[in-house]
N, C-alpha and C positions, 0 to 999 in steps of 0.2 A: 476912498473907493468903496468899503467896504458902509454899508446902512446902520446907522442906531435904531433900535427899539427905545420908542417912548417908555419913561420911568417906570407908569401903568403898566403897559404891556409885558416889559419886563419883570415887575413883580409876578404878573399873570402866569408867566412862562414859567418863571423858576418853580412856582407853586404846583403848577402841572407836568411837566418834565422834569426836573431834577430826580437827578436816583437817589432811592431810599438809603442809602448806604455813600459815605465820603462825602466829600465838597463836590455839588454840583459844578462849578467852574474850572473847575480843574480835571480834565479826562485821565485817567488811569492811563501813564505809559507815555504821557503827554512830554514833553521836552521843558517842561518850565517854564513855558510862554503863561502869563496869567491870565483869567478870566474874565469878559469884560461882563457887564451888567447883563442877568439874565440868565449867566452862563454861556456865552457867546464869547470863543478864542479870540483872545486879542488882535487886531488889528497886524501881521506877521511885519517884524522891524527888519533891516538892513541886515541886520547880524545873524539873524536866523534863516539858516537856510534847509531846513526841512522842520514842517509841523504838523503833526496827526490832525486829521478832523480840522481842517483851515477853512476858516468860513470863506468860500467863494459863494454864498447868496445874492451876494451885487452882480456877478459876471454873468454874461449870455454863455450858458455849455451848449454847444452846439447851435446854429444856423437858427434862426426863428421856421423855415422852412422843413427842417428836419424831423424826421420820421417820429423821434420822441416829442417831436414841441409839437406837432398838429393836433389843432383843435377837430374832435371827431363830434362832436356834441350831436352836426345833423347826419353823421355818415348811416347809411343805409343801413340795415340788419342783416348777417348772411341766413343765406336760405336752410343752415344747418342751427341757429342758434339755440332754436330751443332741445335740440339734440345733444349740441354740443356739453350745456347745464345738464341735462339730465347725464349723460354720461359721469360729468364732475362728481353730479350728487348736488339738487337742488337745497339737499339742506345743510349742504355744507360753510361750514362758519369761514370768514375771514379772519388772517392770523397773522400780526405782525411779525417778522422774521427781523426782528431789528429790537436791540436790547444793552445795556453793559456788555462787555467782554465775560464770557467770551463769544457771544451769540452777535450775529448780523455779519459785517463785511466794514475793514475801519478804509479810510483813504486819507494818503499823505501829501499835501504839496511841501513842492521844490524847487530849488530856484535852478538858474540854467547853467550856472558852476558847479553842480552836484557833478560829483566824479561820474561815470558810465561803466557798471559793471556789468559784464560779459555775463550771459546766463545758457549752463547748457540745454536743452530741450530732451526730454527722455520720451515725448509721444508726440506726436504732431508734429515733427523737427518742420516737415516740410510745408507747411500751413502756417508758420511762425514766424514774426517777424521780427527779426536778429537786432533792430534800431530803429527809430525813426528815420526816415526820408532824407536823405541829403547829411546825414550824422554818420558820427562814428558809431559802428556798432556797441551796441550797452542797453542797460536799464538803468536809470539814477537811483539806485537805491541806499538808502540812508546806511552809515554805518548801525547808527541803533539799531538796526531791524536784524541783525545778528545777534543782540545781545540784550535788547529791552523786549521785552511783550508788547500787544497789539499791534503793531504794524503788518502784522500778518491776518489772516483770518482765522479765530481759533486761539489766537491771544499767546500763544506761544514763542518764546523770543527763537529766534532763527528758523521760524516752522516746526513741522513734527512731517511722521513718515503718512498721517493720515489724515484723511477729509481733504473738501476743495481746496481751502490755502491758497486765498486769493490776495494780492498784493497790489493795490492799487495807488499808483505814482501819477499827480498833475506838476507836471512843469507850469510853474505861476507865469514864467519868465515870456516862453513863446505857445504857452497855451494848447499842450501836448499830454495825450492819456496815455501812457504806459501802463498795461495790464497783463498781471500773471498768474496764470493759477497752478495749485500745486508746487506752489515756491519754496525752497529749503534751503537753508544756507550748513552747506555740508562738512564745513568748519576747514574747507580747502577751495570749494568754492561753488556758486549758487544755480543751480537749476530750477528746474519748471518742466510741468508736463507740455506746456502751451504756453505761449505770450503773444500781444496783440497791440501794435500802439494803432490809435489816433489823434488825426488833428481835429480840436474843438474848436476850431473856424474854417469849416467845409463837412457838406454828405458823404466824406468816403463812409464805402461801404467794403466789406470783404467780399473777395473774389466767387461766385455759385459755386456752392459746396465746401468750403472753406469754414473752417469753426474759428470761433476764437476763443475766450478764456471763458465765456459762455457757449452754453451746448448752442444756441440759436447764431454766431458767428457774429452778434450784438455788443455793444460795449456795454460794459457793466454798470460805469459812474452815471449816466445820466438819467439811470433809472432808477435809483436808491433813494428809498425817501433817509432825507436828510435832516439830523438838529437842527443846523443853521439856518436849512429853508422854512422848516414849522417854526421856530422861532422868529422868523423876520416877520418883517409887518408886510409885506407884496405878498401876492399869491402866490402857486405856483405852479406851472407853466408847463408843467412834462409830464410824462406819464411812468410807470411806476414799472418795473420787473415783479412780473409774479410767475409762480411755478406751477404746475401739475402734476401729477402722477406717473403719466404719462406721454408720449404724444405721436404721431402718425404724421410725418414728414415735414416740407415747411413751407411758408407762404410769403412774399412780401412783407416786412422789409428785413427779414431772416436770409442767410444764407447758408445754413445748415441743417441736417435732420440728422434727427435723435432716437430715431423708430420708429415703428410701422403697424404700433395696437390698432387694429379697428375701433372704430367711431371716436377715437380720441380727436383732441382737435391740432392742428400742425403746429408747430415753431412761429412765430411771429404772429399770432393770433390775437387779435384788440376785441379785450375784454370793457367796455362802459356799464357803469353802477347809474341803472335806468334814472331818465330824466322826472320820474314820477315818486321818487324815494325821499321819503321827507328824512331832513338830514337837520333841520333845525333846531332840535332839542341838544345837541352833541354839542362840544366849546367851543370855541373860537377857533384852537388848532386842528382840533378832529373837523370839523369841516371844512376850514382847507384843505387837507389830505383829502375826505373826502369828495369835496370839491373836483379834485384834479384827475379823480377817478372818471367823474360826469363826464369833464371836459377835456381830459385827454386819454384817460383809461389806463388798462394793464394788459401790459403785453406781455403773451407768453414766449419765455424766454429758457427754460429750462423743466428738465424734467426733474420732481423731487415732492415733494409733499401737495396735496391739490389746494389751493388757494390760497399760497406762502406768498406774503406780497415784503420783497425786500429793501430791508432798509441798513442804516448803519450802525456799525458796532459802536456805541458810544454809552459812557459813562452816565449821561444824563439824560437815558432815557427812563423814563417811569413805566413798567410796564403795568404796574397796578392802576395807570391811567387809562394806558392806549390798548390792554386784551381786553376790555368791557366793551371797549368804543367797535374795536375790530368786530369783536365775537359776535356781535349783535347786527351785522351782516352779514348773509349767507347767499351761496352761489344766485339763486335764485333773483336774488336782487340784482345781479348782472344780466347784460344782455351783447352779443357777438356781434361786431361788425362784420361786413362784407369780406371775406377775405383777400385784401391784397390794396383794400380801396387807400387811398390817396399815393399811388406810385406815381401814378399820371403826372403830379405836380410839385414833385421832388425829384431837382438834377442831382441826382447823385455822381461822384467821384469814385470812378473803378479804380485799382488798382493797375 
């Protein structure tokens, strides 16, 4: 199921990805699955039943329909866009937020015999959702995540009492996102400020006004730029979580707000890197990524640093590759879609 990278290509990758530091193929905190060419997690065997960083690059995440996979390339511009830049700060650089441990956000699959641990809620209790659908109440969370680093965000084995501490669990088995933030395994037993599942074959969406383990009530996995995806040879197909500073309420396909700054711009706000930005001097991976900005964008998803576009906690990234390539785009070079455009043509699933 899962795609080889041609020999070429692979050389290509490891030379431009791999971290400065350890074996590229082997992720820091990894389970002992080995590397396959590239750097690219092996192919997950029978016996294994939870793997950090598990390449799903072959799998559809989410509906080809879905709010993150539309293509916006021809969507209209909102009437506020060039407001919207200047408030960011037109000369604001792009910055990857994805790195080694302990920088970015890791994610684990698992299969559908992972035990189901109960998790308290200390904020949000009532906006949280205590299991997936039709399960027994739980989160599958790996015993390592008690007692190895990375599995959490923050690289800390069972969490820490600080930062987001986001823990993000894919069921390989029935194709379910489990999401927590503020995860800690209290050494009696595991809470969260917030948790969220969905199913990644349907538009659920969360209920108006409802958060989830992001401030926009968004899923987190399907926005992360990911190893596996810049490493494979397909393009890629979604659009990217990025942050700002601030923001002033929310818009389609968000269902929560995070604040109310004047001239900020809202929650769910689709950001496109103008069809006019010569992007061809940059390698082979870095125009993918920025490829996927053209043709699917970044949507604003939380409030935190202005033009943090999120990616994964991972071993093998190079940053001495990807902050030249980032830095070398600035706000300016985006431009704002419509606010709210493509609802019309997305059924989404309420709760």
């Amino acid at each position: 199921m899962k795609k080889e990278l041609t020999a070429a290509f692979a050389a290509l990758a490891i030379g431009l990805f791999a971290s400065c530091s350890g074996d590229p193929a082997s992720p820091t905190g990894s389970n002992g699955a080995g590397g396959a060419a590239g750097g690219l997690i092996d192919p997950v065997s029978p016996a294994v039943t939870a793997q950090l960083l598990e390449n799903f690059s072959a799998q559809q995440v989410l509906p080809y329909s879905n709010w993150w996979n539309l293509d916006i390339s021809k969507a209209p511009l909102d009437t506020k866009s060039a407001s919207y830049i200047t408030w960011i700060g037109s000369g604001r650089e792009l910055h990857p937020d994805m790195a080694p441990p302990p920088y970015g956000i890791p994610y684990v699959g698992v299969a559908s015999a992972q035990s189901l641990s109960q998790v308290t809620f200390t904020a949000y209790g009532s906006e949280s959702d205590k299991g997936a659908p039709g399960m027994p109440v739980g989160y599958p969370i790996p015993e390592e995540a008690k007692t190895q680093p990375n599995y959490i965000e923050n690289a800390v084995p069972g969490g820490n009492t600080s930062g987001d501490r986001h823990m993000l669990l894919v069921d390989r088995d029935r194709w379910i996102l489990y999401e927590l933030a503020g995860a800690r395994w209290t050494g009696s037993r595991w809470e969260a400020t917030c948790g969220a599942v969905f199913d990644l074959k349907s538009n659920y969406r969360r209920k108006e006004g409802w958060t989830s383990t992001d401030a926009a009530g968004l899923a987190i996995f399907p926005g992360l730029v990911r190893y596996d995806e810049v490493a494979d040879t397909a393009p890629i197909t979604h659009a990217f979580r990025v942050a700002v500073r601030a923001t002033h309420g929310y818009v389609w396909p968000a269902s929560h707000e995070a604040g109310n700054t004047s001239g900020a711009p809202p929650l769910g706000t689709r950001l496109r890197l103008k069809a006019s930005k010569d992007i061809s001097g940059y390698t082979p991976q870095m125009r993918k990524i920025f490829q996927a900005m053209k043709t699917y964008g970044l949507i604003i998803a939380d409030n935190g640093s202005d033009m943090y576009v999120t990616g994964t906690m991972d071993a093998r990234w190079n940053n001495g590759m990807l902050n030249p390539a980032f830095h070398s785009l600035h706000a300016s070079d985006f431009e704002v879609i419509q606010g709210g455009w493509g609802k019309s043509t997305v059924s989404s699933v309420l709760p």
